[in-house]
C-alpha positions in Angstrom: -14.0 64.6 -17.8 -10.7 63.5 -19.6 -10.2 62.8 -22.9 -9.6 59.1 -24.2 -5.6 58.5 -24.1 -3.1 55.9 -25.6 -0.1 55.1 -23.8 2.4 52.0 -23.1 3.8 51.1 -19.7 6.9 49.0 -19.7 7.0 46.5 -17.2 10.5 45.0 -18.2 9.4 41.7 -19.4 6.2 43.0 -21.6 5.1 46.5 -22.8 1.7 46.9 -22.5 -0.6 49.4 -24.4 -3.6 50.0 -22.2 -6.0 53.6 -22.6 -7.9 55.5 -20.4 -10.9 57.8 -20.4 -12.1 60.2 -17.4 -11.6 60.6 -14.0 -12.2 59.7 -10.8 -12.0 56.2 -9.0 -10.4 53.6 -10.9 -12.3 51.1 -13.3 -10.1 48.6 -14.6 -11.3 46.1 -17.7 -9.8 43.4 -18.9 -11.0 42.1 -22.5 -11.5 38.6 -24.0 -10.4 36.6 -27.3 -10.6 37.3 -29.7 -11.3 40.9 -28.8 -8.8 43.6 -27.3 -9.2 47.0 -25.1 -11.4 48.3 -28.2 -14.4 46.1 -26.9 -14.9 48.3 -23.6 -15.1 51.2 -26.0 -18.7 51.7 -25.6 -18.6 51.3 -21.5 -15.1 53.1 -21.1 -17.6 56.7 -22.5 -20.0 55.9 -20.2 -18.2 55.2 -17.1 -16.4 57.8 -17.4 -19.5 60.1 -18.2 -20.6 58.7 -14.7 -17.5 60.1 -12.8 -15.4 57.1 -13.3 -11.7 56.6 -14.1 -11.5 53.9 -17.0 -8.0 52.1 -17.9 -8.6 48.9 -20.6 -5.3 47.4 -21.4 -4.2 44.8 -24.4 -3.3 42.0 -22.4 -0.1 40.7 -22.6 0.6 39.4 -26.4 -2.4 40.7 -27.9 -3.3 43.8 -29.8 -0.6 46.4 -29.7 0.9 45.3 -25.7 4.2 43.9 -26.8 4.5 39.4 -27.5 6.7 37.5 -24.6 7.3 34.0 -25.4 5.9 32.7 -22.2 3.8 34.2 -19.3 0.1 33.3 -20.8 -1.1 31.5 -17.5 -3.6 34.0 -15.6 -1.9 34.3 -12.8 1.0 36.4 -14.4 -1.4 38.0 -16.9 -3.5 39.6 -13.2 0.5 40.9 -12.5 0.8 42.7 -15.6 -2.5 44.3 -14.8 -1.6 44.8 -11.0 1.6 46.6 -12.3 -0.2 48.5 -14.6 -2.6 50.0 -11.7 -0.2 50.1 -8.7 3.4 50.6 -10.0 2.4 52.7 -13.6 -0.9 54.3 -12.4 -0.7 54.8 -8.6 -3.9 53.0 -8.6 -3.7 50.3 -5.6 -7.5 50.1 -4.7 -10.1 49.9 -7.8 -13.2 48.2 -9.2 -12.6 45.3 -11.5 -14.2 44.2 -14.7 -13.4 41.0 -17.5 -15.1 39.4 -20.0 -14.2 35.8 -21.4 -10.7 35.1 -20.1 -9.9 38.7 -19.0 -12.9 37.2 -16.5 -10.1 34.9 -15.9 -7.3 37.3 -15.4 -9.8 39.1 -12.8 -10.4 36.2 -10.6 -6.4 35.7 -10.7 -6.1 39.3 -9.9 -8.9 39.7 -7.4 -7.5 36.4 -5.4 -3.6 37.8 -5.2 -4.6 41.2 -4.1 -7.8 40.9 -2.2 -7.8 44.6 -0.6 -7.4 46.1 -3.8 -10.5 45.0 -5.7 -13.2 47.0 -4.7 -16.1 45.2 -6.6 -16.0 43.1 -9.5 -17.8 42.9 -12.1 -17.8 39.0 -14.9 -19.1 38.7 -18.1 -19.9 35.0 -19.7 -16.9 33.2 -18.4 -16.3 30.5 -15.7 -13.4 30.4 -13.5 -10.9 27.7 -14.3 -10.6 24.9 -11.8 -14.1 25.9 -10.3 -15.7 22.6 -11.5 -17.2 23.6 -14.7 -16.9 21.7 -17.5 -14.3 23.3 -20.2 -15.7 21.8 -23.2 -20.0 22.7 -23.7 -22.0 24.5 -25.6 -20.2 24.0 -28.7 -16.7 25.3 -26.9 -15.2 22.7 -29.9 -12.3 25.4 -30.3 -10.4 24.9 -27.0 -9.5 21.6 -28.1 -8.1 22.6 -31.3 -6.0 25.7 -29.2 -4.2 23.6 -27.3 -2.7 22.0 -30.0 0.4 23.9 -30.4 1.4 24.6 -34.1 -1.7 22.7 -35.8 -4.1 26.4 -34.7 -1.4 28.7 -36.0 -0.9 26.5 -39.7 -5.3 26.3 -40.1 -5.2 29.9 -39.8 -2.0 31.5 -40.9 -3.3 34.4 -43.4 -6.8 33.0 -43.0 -7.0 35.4 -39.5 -10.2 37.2 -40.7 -12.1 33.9 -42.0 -11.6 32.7 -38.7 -12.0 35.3 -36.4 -15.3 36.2 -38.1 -16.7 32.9 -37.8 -16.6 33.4 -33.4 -18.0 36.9 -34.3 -21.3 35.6 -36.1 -21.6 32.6 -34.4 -21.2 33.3 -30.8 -23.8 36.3 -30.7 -27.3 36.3 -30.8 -27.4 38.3 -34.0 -24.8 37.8 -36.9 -23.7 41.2 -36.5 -23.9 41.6 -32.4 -19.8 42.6 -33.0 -19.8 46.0 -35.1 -17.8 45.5 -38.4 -15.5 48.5 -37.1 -15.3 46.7 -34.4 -14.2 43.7 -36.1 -12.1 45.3 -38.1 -10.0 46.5 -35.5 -9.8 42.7 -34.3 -8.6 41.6 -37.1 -5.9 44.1 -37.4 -5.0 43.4 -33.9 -5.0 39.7 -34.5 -3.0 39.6 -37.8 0.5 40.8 -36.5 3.1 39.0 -36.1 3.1 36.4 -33.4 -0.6 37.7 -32.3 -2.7 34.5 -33.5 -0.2 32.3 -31.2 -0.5 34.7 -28.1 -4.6 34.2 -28.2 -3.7 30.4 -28.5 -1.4 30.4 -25.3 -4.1 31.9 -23.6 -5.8 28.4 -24.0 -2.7 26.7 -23.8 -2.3 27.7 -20.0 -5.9 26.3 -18.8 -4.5 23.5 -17.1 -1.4 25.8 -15.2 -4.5 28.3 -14.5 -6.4 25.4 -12.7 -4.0 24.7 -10.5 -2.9 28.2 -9.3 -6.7 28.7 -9.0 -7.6 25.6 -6.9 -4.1 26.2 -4.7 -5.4 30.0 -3.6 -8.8 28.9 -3.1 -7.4 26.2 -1.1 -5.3 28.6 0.9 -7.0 31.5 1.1 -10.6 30.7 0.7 -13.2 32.4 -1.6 -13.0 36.0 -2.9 -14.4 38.8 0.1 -15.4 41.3 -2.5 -18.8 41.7 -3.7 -19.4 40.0 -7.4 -21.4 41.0 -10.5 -21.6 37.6 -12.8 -23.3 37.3 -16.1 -24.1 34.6 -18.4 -25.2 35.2 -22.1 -28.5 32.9 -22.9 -27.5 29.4 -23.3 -26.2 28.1 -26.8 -24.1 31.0 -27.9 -23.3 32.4 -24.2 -22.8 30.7 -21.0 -26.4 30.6 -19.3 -26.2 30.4 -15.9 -22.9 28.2 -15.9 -21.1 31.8 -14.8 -23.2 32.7 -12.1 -22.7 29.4 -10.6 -19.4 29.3 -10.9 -18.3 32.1 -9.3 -20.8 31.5 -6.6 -18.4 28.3 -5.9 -15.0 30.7 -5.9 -16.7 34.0 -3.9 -18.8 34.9 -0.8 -21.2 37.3 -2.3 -22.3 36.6 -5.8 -25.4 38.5 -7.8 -26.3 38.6 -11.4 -28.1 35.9 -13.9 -28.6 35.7 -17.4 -28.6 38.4 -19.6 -31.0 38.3 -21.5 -31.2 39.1 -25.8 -27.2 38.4 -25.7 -24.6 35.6 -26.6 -21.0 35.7 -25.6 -20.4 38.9 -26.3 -22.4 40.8 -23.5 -20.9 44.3 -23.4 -21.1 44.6 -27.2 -24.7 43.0 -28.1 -26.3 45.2 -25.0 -23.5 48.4 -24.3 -26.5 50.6 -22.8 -27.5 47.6 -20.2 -23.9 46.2 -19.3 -23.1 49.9 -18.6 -26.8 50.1 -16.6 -25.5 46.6 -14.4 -22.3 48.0 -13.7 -22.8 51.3 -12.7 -25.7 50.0 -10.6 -23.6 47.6 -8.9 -20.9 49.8 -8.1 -23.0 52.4 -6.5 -23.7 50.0 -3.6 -19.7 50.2 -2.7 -19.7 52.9 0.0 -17.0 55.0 -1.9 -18.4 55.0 -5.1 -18.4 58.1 -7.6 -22.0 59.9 -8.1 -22.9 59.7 -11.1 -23.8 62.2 -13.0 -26.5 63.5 -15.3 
């Protein structure tokens, strides 16, 4: 088994940081806001303790992948990432997973480049232009995001008061998100032009819904086998995620996971890691795993 690596891959327009731990067939994740790679740390040891290949990036503009002006809309993020695997990696055919809007980025990914996605795997998001309602269960930041300039003046050297609040609030325990963990956020978040890049990411909802709704409309739902789950209603997303992506894919599992908020594969590593693994030993080419 390999040791976790850093590395950069520069894709001309953005450079993006990504890492990657062990080997064997190819486990891409793809993190939320206000998080970065660092939140797949617990399930990057265990996949790859299972005979798995796992690659997390930073998503273009946050945490150390480099800050374009535009490109925020998810269908150009799921690029960057398909770069990443089959131009920087040699990785064209590999399991999929995303939390919050790197759930997002998946769905974009998984719908332009249906043979490559083995299986994928969602954690407590929607997909935009499914239907779902944007603004519930107390989602009262989206609105203020999309305000360009007003987000970036509340919070300009007030990055760790802010942050922290989502942190608390949005788990079923005040600390559900270690304090390294958070930490590392905040460092992440509190570079230059950082703060905005997490805003653009809510900025491009309405361009997102559109590129969604026109594959869907083209190319029908997603063929590969999905893994959706919800954190318990109030702080995570209930069953609202299962649902959805029942509307955008053929063959949907999963529920609500119980004991968490938003922030599934940090409040229950052990579990999430127990779901996945589980799920992607049902795809006929799966790694063993291993004692």
């Amino acid at each position: 088994m390999s040791a976790r690596t850093h590395h950069f891959a520069d894709l001309g327009e953005v450079r993006l940081h990504y890492v990657t731990e062990g080997e064997g067939p190819a486990v891409l994740l793809l993190h939320g806001w206000p998080e970065t790679w660092f939140m797949w740390s617990d399930i990057m040891t265990g996949l790859a303790a299972a005979g798995y290949r796992a690659i997390a990036p930073d998503l273009r503009g946050i945490g150390d992948s480099s800050r374009p002006a535009g490109g925020y809309d998810k269908r150009t993020l799921a690029e960057d990432c398909w770069r990443l695997m089959a131009e920087t990696l040699g990785e064209e055919r590999f399991f999929l997973v995303g939390h919050d809007w790197g759930g997002a980025v998946a769905f974009a990914l998984a719908a332009a480049h249906r043979a490559a996605v083995r299986r994928l795997a969602i954690f407590d998001v929607p997909v935009p232009g499914d239907g779902t309602p944007v603004m519930f269960n107390n989602r009262w930041h989206h609105g203020l995001h999309w305000e360009p300039g007003l987000a970036e003046d509340l919070t300009a050297g007030r990055e760790d008061v802010y942050l922290r609040f989502f942190y608390r609030q949005f788990g079923m325990r005040e600390d559900a998100i270690a304090e390294a963990a958070q930490q590392e956020y905040i460092r992440a978040y509190r570079q230059p032009g950082a703060m905005t890049a997490g805003f653009k990411l809510y900025r491009a909802m309405q361009q997102d819904v559109r590129d969604n709704q026109a594959i869907l409309a083209e190319q029908g739902k997603l063929p590969m086998p999905v893994l959706a789950w919800g954190g318990e209603g109030g702080r995570g997303r209930g069953t609202l995620a299962l649902e959805s992506w029942r509307r955008v894919a053929e063959d949907v599992r999963g529920g609500v996971a119980l004991g968490c908020g938003h922030w599934i594969p940090e409040e229950r590593p052990a579990w999430s890691l127990a779901q996945i693994l589980d799920f992607f030993a049902e795809d006929p080419e799966a790694a063993p795993i291993r004692p």
